[in-house]
ZAMARGU-4260 file (C-alpha; in steps of 0.2 Angstrom, whole numbers, plus 5000, padded with zeros to 4 digits):
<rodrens>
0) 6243/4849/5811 | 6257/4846/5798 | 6268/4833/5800 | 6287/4835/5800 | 6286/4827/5780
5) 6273/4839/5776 | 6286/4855/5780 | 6293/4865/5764 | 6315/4865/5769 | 6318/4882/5772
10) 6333/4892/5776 | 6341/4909/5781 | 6339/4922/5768 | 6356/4929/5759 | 6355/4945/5770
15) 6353/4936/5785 | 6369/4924/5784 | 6376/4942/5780 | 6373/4947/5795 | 6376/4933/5804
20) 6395/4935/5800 | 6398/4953/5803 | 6389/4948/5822 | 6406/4947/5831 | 6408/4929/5832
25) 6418/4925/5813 | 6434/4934/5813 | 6439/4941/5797 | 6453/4945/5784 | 6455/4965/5782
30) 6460/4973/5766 | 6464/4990/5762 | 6472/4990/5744 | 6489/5001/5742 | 6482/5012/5728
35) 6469/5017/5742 | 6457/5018/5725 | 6437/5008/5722 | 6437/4989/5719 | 6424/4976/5719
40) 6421/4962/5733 | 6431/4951/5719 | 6446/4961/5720 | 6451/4954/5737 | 6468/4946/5731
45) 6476/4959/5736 | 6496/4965/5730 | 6510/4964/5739 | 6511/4983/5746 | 6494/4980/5750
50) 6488/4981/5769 | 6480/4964/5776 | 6478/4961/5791 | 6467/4951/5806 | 6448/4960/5811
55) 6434/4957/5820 | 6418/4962/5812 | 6405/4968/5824 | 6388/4979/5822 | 6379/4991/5834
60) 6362/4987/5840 | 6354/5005/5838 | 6364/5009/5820 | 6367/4994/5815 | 6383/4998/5809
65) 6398/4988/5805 | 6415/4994/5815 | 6431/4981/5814 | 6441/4977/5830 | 6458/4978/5828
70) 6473/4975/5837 | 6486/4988/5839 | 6501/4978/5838 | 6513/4974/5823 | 6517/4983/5806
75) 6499/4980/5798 | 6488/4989/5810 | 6501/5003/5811 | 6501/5006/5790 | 6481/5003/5794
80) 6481/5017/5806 | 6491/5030/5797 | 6483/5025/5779 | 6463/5030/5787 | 6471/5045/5796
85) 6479/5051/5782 | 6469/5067/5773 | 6474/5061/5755 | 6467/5043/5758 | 6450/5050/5764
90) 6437/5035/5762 | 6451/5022/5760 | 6443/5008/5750 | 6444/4991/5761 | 6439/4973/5760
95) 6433/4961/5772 | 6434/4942/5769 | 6425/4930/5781 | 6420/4912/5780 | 6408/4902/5789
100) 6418/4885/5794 | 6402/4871/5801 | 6405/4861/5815 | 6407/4849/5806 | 6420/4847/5792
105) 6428/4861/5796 | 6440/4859/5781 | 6423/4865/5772 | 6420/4882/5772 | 6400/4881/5772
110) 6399/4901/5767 | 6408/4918/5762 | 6406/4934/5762 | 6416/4946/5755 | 6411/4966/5761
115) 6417/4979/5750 | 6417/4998/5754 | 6427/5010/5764 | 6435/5010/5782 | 6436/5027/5794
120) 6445/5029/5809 | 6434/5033/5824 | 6443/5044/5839 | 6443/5039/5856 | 6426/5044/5863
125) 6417/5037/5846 | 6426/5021/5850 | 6420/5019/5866 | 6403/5022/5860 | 6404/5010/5844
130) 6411/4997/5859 | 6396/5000/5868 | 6384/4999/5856 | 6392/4982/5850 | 6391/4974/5866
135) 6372/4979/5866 | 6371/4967/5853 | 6383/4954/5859 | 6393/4957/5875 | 6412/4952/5870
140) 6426/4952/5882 | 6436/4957/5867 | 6425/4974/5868 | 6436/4978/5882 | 6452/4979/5875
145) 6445/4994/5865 | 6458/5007/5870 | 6469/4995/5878 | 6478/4985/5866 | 6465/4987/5852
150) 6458/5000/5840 | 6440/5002/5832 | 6438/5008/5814 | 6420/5012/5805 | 6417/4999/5787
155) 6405/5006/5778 | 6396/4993/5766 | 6395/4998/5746 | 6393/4980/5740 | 6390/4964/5749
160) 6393/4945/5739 | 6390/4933/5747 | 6396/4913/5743 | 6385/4897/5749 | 6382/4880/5741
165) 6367/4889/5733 | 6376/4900/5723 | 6382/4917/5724 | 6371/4933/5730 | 6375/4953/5728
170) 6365/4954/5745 | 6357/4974/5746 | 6366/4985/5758 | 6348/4990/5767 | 6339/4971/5767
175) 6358/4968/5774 | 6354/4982/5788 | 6335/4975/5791 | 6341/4957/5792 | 6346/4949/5812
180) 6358/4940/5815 | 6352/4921/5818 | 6352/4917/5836 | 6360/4901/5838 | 6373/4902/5829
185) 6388/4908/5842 | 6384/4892/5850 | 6381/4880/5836 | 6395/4869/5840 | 6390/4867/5857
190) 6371/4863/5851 | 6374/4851/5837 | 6389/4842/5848 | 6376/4838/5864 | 6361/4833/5849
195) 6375/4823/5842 | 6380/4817/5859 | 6364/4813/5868 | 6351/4813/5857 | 6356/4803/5842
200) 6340/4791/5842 | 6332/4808/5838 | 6342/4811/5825 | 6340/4796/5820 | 6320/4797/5818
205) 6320/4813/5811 | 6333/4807/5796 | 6320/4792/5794 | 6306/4802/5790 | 6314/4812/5776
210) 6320/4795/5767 | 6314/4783/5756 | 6309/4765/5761 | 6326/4759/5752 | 6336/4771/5761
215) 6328/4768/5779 | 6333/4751/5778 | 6352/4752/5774 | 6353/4767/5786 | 6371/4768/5796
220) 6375/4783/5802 | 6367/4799/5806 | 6376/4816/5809 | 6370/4834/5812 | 6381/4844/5802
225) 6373/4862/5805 | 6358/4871/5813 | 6350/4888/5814 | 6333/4897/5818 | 6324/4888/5805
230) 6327/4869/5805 | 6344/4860/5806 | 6353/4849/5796 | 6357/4829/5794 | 6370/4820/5784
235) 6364/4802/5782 | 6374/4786/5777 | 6366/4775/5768 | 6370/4759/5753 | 6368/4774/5742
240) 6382/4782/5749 | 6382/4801/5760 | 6363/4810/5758 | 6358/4826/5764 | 6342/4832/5773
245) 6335/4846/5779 | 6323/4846/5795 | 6314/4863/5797 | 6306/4868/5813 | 6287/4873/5812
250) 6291/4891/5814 | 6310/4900/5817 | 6316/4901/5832 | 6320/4920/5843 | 6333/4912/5853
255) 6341/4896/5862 | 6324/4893/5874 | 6313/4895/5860 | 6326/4882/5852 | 6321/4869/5864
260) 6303/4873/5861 | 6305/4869/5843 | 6316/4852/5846 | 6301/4848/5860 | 6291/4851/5847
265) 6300/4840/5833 | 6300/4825/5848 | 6280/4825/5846 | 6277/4829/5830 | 6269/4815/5823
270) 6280/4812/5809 | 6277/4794/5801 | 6291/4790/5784 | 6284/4789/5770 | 6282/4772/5762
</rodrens>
């Protein structure tokens, strides 16, 4: 059995913190570029006759497509509508903008993508479809408003880039479509806040087994700063000032109750610090 020093740190894939953002739960910045002509996912600056506005990026369970909920009220959506509709703006070229803000340090952006490519309308029964089809994937009560107050519009993807502390990723339109969304992440918060809360001597444990002797003795604070479907994340105070440390789970987690399997599992996992 591998101990919890023995694991490799592993973490989502580029295409899989994709599409993690476009899953309904980041709201996003929409732009559609005056000059309705091609741009790149760096060219998101936008001009001032530019449309931008507020939208939520969802995607369909069985076409995995991206469509962008949009309210139908104010100037914006209205040049948005009549822009898309428009037969000489056919294919209007669009950018979306959406950050991944932590639970903690949410001053931070921890990620951001920027999706490049081309926004459609949909008409009324397509909408309700798309609506559907999103709430397969992850019911929404803002789903409802579809038709009442709030408008669906089709994004197709030509170039994804992604931003993390990694570096930067041109992530590939079809490993974006064949990448799932993590399965904790819509309730991150909520997760790290009661590890935080109630299981700090945890934490605590887990941190000591990724420092050195040295560290392990000035050790004074201990904060879960993130965690996903393949391990989570501490921030550790120490003499030496703020270090980082991953703790990866024996295998990724499907869901939240296959979450508390694998925190079970890192409780009894016999994971002495290294001297």
């Amino acid at each position: 059995m591998t101990t919890l020093t023995d694991r490799l740190p592993r973490w989502p894939t580029p295409a899989e913190t994709a599409r993690t953002l476009v899953f309904g739960v980041v709201p996003g910045t929409l732009l559609v570029p005056a000059s309705g002509g091609p741009g790149t996912p760096h060219a998101i600056a936008g001009g001032p006759d530019d449309i931008v506005l507020k939208a939520r990026p969802y995607t369909g369970a069985s076409s995995n497509e991206i469509v962008l909920l949009v309210e139908e009220s104010g100037e914006p959506a209205n040049r948005l509508r009549t822009t898309v509709t428009d037969s000489r703006h056919q294919d209007a070229a669009a950018f979306l903008d959406l950050l991944d803000v932590p639970p903690v340090r949410t001053d931070l952006p921890r990620a951001r993508l920027c999706v490049a490519g081309w926004v459609e309308p949909l008409g009324k029964e397509e909408q309700r479809k798309a609506a559907l089809d999103a709430a397969t994937s992850r019911p929404a009560g803002e789903l409802l408003t579809v038709g009442h107050g709030a408008s669906l519009y089709r994004l197709h993807p030509a170039e994804l880039s992604l931003t993390r502390s990694d570096g930067t990723y041109d992530v590939a339109v079809e490993e974006f479509r064949d990448a799932e969304p993590d399965p904790v992440y819509e309730n991150e918060q909520e997760i790290t806040g009661h590890l935080q809360q109630h299981h700090y001597d945890d934490l605590t444990q887990w941190a000591m087994a990724r420092l050195n002797r040295d560290d392990r003795r000035t050790l004074r604070e201990v904060t879960i700063t993130g965690i996903d479907r393949y391990g989570l994340d501490l921030a550790c105070v120490t003499a030496r000032g703020c270090q980082h440390s991953r703790i990866s789970f024996a295998a990724p987690v499907s869901d939240e109750d296959a979450l508390g399997d694998a925190l079970q599992e890192l409780r009894r996992c016999p994971c002495e610090p290294p001297a």
